[in-house]
Every structure is written in structure tokens, then in C-alpha cells.
C-alpha positions in Angstrom: 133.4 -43.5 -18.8 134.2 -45.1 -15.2 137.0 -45.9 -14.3 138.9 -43.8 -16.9 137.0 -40.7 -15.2 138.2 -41.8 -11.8 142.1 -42.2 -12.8 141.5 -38.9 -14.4 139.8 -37.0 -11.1 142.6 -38.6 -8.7 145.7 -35.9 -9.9 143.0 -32.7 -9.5 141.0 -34.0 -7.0 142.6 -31.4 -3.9 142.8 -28.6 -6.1 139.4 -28.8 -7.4 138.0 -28.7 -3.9 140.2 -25.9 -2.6 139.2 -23.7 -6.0 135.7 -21.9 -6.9 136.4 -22.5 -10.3 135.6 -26.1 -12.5 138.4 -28.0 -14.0 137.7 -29.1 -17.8 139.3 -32.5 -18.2 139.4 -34.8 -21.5 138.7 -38.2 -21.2 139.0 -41.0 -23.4 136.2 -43.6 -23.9 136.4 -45.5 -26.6 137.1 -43.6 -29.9 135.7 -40.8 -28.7 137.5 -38.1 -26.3 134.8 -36.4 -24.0 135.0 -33.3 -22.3 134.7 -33.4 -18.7 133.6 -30.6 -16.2 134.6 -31.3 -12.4 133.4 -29.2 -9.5 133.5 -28.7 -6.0 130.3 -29.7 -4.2 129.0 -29.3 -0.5 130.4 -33.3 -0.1 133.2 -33.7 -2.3 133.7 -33.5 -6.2 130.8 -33.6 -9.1 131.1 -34.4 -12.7 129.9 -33.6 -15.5 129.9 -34.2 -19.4 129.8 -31.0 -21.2 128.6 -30.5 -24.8 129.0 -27.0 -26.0 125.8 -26.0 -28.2 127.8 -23.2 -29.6 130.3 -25.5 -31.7 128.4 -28.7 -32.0 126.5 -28.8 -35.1 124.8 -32.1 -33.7 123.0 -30.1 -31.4 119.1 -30.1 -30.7 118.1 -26.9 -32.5 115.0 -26.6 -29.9 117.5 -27.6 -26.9 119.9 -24.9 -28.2 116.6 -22.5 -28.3 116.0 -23.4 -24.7 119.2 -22.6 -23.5 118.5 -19.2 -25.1 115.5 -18.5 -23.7 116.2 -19.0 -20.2 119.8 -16.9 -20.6 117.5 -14.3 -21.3 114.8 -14.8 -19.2 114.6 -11.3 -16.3 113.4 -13.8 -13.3 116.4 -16.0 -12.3 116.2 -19.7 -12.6 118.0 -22.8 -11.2 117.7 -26.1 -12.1 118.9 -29.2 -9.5 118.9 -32.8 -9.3 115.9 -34.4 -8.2 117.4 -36.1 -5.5 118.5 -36.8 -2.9 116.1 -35.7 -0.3 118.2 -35.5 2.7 121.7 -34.0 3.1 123.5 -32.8 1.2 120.0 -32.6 -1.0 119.6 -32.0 -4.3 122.7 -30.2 -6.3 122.6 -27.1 -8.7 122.8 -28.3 -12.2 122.4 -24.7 -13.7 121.5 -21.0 -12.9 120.8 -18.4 -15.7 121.9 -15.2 -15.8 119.6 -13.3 -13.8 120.1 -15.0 -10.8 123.8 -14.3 -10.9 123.1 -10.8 -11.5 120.8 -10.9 -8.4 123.1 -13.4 -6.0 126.4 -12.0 -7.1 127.8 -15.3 -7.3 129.7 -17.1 -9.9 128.3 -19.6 -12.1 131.6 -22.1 -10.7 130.5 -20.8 -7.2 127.2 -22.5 -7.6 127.4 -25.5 -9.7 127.2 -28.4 -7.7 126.3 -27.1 -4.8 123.1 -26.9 -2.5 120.6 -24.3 -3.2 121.1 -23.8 0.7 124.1 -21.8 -0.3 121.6 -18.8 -0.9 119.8 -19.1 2.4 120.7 -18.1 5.6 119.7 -16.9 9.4 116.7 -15.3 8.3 115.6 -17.9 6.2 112.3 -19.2 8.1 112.8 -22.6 9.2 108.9 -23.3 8.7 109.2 -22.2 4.9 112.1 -24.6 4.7 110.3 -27.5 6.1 107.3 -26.9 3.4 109.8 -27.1 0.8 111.3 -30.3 2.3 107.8 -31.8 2.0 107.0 -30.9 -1.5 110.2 -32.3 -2.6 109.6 -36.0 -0.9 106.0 -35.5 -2.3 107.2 -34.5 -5.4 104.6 -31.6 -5.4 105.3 -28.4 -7.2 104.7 -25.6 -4.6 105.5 -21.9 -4.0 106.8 -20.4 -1.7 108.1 -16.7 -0.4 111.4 -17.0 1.5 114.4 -14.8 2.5 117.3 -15.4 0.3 121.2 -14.4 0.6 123.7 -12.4 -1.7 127.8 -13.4 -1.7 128.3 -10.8 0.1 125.8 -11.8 2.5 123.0 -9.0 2.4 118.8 -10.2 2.2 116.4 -10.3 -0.4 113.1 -11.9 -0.3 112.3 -13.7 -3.3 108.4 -15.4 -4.4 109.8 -19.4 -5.6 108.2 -21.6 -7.8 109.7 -25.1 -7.3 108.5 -27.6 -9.7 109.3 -31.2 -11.0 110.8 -32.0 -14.1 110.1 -35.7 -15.8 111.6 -37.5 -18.2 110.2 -38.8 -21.4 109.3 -42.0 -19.4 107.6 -39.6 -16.9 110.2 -40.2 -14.0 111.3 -36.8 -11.9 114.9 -36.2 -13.1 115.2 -32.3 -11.8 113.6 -29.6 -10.1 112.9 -26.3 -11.7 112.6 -23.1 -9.5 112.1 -20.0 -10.6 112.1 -16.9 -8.0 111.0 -13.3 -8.5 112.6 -10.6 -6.2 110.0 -9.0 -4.3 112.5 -7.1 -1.7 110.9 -3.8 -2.9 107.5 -4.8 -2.5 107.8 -6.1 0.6 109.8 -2.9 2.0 106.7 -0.8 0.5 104.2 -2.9 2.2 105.4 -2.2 5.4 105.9 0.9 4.8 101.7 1.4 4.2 101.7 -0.8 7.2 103.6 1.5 9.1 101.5 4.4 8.1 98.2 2.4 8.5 99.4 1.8 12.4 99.9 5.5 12.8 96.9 6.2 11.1 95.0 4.4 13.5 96.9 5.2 16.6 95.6 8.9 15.4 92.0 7.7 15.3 91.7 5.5 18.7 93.1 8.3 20.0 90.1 10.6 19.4 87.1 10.2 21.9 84.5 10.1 19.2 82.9 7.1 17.1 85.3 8.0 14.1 85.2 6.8 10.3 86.9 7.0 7.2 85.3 6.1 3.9 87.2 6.3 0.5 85.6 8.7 -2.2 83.2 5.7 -3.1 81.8 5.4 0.7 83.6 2.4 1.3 85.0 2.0 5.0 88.9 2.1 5.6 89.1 2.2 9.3 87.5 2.7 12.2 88.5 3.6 16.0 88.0 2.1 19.1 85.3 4.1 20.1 83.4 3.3 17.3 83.8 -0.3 17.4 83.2 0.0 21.3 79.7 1.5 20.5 78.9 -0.8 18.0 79.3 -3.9 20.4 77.3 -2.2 23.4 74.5 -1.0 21.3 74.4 -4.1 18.6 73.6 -7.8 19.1 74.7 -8.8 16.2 78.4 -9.8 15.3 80.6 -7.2 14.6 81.7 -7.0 10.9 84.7 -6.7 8.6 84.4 -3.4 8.9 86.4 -2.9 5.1 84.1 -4.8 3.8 81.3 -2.5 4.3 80.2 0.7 2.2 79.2 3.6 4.8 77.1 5.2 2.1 75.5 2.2 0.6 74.6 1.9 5.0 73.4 5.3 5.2 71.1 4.6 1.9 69.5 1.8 2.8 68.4 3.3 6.5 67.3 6.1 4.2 64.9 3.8 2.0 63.8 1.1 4.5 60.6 1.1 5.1 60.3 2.6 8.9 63.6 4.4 7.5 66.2 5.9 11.1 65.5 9.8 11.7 67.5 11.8 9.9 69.3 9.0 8.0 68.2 11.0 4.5 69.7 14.3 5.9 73.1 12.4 6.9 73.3 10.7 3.4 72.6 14.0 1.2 75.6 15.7 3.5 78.0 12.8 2.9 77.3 12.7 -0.3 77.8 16.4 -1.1 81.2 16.5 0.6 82.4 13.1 -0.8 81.2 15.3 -4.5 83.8 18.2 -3.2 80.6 20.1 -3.2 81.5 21.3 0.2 84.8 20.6 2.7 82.4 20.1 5.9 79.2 19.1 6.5 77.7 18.9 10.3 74.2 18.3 12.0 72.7 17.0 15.1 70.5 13.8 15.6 68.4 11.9 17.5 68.6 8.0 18.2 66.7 6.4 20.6 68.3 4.2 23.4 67.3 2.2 26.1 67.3 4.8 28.8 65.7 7.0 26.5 66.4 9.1 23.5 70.1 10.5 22.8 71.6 12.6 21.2 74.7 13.3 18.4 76.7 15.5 16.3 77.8 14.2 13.2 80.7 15.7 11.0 82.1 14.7 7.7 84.7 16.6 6.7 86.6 16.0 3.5 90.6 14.4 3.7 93.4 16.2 1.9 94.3 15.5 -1.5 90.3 14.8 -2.0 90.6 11.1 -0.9 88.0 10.3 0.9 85.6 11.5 4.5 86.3 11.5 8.2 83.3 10.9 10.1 83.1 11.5 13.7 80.0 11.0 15.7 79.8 13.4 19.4 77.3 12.3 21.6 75.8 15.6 22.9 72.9 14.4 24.9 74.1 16.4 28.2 74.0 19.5 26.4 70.9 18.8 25.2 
């Protein structure tokens, strides 16, 4: 096809870089006449040979099915070249549907062009790097970056960046596909928000506080409480929601020398945790170095019935 393809290029070659849009050129090689795609790319012009499945008979029936599948497919796609590594990088070869829908861009927009066209500022220069190294390492890999719209607005996507081989098993293309997880994301720290709030409310209160979920299991804790537990406890503090409260409170109960009061605590949680009561409150003794103290515990059931707050009020002085 060369040079033919290059005396063809020369007449078009300004207006196909100053244009988003391909050129479709016809170029003779041999007897045949082949149809020519030209596009602008990040350094100049790219080529390519079209065959349209839709009118040639010739074509691969599963290729055709391919083609079909990912036009279809909800999670956008984009295919490159597998090299080169440095700049300009690999090229876009083809994007499906979705991700136009997603990007806003035009199919002639991205053809031929670095998939750097859809990042940006915000784009973490770490995550980049990573991606950098899978593709000398030729490594599929995933990744969660910040992507750009036309119009220039974020969306964070979740990409999975593969290699694609030949029948002779060398890397020809790489295959991403991304899911949008913008939403996600926003909701997550949106619980994070509230969780921060949440537990500005707790260190806030004086007394060893904790909240269990309706099956006992811990969900926070304040400061006082995990203040207590590293001047009264040689051992390492834990993951704290990791641990179920009740399934605690049980085994004190049934140990062998089992802690005072331990059974009375665990047949009050229990009972408000069964919405049997809203409240339940007593006072215990626990012995300490300088001598026996004592507390006020209260578990009192959270609105909506989704769990206990447990608050512990040493009360020794007014004892």
C-alpha cells in the first residue's frame, strides 16, 4: 500500500489534522481498491484500512459477533496499540459505545489518539506511573483513577487494562475496560462523613462509650473507652470492629472464675438489643489496683432499632 498511501495522504494531510473528523480515502494496490481511514493523532496523521462487516459478505461471522457484543456491552471499552511505551504511547484503536456515552466524545475525537486525552489534573500521578509499569511489563492490572468528560467535568472509573496476543502469542493491543464508580465513591464519603460526625459525637462524651449493631458486634468506640482500655489492659489494644461486645460479655459470664455481675450485664443487653425494653441500667463493681471501683452501666437502644449505646460512668466517689 506504501507509497501509493503516502501520495494519497500528501493533498489532505493539513486538513486532516486541523479536523476532528477522519477522511475516508480509496487507494489503489494492485487490482484491488482499498478503503482508507486517516485520522488526526497526538503526533501527526494515522491510517488505517477499513473493512465494513456490515456489507462484506467475506466477513468473519464470529469477528462480526464480536463487534456486536462489545457495541452493546453497558461498561465502556477501548482498545489501543500495544506500543509504544513512551510518548506519545499507545493509540486508541476503538471505543464502544458506552464509553462515548460516558466521555461525551466522538468516536473521530478519539481514534488515534492517547488514552491521556480522558485524564487530567486530578488524575493521580502515582496511579499513572502503575499503569506505565504494567504496560512495559506487559502485566494486566487494575486500577481506580479519575477520568475526564469533553466538557471537562470528573468521573472516577475502576480499569481493567489487559494484553491482547496474537495467534503466535505476541502482545498486539491492550484491552481496558472501566466501570464508572462516581456514585459509589460520592456515597462512600458521604458514610465517611457521617461516621466522622458520629464519632466526634462519641469522643465527645466523658464516658467509656460503645455501639454494637443488633447482633452485638462493635461499630465504634470513643476516646474514653479506648483511653481506659490502654491504662487498665496490658495487652494490645484490638480492632475494635472486629470484636462482638455480646459474645465478650458471654464469655466473662461462663468463664470459670466468671467478672461480677458480667451475667446481669449480658441478660440486660440482650433484652434491649430483643426491643424487649428501650433502656436497661445497673451499677457494678470491678476491682482495681487502688482498690475496688465502681460503675454505671447503660444500654439504651438507637433509633430505627439498629443497634445499642453503651456508656460506662465511673461512680466510685458517690459511692
Amino acid at each position: 500500500l506504501w507509497p501509493d498511501l503516502a501520495d494519497a495522504i500528501g493533498p489532505v494531510t493539513h486538513w486532516v489534522r486541523s479536523h476532528p473528523g477522519p477522511e475516508d480515502l480509496h487507494v489503489q494496490r494492485g487490482n484491488r481498491r482499498e478503503r482508507v481511514r486517516l485520522f488526526a493523532t497526538d503526533d501527526g496523521i494515522g491510517a488505517a484500512i477499513r473493512t465494513d462487516h456490515h456489507h462484506d459478505t467475506t466477513a468473519n461471522p464470529t469477528d462480526v459477533l464480536f463487534h456486536r457484543v462489545l457495541e452493546a456491552m453497558s461498561e465502556p471499552v477501548v482498545i489501543t496499540t500495544a506500543e509504544p511505551f513512551d510518548g506519545p504511547g499507545p493509540v486508541i484503536v476503538y471505543v464502544n459505545n458506552a464509553l462515548l456515552r460516558v466521555t461525551r466524545f466522538s468516536r473521530a475525537e478519539l481514534l488515534g489518539r492517547s488514552p491521556r486525552v480522558l485524564q487530567g489534573p486530578g488524575t493521580d500521578l502515582q496511579v499513572r506511573q502503575s499503569m506505565h509499569d504494567s504496560l512495559r511489563e506487559w502485566r494486566s492490572t487494575a486500577v481506580e483513577l479519575v477520568n475526564y468528560r469533553k466538557d471537562g467535568s470528573e468521573f472516577i472509573v475502576k480499569l481493567n487494562l489487559a494484553p491482547v496476543a496474537d495467534h503466535t502469542g505476541w502482545f498486539t493491543h491492550w484491552v481496558s475496560v472501566q466501570r464508572d464508580v462516581t456514585a459509589e465513591r460520592q456515597e462512600q464519603r458521604e458514610r465517611d462523613s457521617r461516621r466522622a460526625i458520629v464519632q466526634g459525637i462519641l469522643d465527645s462524651l466523658p464516658a467509656q462509650t460503645v455501639m454494637v449493631d443488633n447482633l452485638g458486634q462493635i461499630v465504634g468506640v470513643n476516646a474514653s473507652w479506648r483511653r481506659q482500655w490502654r491504662e487498665s489492659c496490658d495487652l494490645p489494644e484490638p480492632e475494635w470492629n472486629s470484636v462482638n461486645y455480646l459474645e465478650a460479655v458471654r464469655r466473662s459470664a461462663a468463664a470459670p472464675a466468671p467478672v461480677a455481675d458480667a451475667h446481669t450485664a449480658l441478660i440486660g443487653i440482650e433484652s434491649v438489643l430483643a426491643h424487649e425494653r428501650t433502656e436497661f441500667s445497673f451499677d457494678y463493681p470491678l476491682p482495681a489496683p487502688n482498690g475496688t471501683r465502681w460503675y454505671h452501666m447503660q444500654a439504651i437502644a438507637l433509633a430505627g432499632n439498629s443497634g445499642v449505646v453503651i456508656t460506662h460512668v465511673d461512680i466510685t466517689a458517690r459511692k
